[in-house]
C-alpha positions, 0 to 999 in steps of 0.5 A, a space after each residue: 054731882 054735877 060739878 067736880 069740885 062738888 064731888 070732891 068735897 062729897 066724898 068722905 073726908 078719909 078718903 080724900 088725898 088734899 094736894 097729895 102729888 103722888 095718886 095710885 092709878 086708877 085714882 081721881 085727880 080734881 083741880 079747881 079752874 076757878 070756874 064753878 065746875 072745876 076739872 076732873 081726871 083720871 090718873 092713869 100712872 107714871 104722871 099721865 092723865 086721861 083727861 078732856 078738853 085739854 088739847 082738844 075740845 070735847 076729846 079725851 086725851 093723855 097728857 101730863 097730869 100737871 096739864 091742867 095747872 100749865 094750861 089753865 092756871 088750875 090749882 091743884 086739889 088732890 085725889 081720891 079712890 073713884 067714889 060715885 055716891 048714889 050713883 053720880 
């Protein structure tokens, strides 16, 4: 998949977690920035993410998993277990 909010939706139904605020670590954390791509995240536990392009431009960093939705305004999806398709 190229963008995260499509591979949200490609991942089966069952396993995905719409707006469920409380993900296992390990688990993907997707937000719709209201660009085409959307955002994509992993949760690393005890409400952190590691993720990119939050506080610096192409790094990753650890930041609170609500950074996205203070900084960018996105809104919140949900989570699902990794889940890579075919290999995307």
């Amino acid at each position: 998949m190229q963008y995260a909010i499509d591979h949200y939706k490609a991942v089966p139904p069952e396993m995905r977690h719409d707006k469920d605020r409380n993900p296992p670590p390990g688990a993907l954390l997707y937000w719709d920035t209201h660009h085409r791509a959307g955002h994509i995240a992993v949760y690393l536990g005890n409400g952190q993410i590691a993720s990119n392009d939050i506080k610096r431009n192409k790094y990753i960093d650890i930041v609170s998993a609500d950074a996205p939705e203070k900084l960018w305004r996105a809104t919140y999806v949900g989570w699902t277990p990794p889940y890579f398709p075919r290999g995307s």
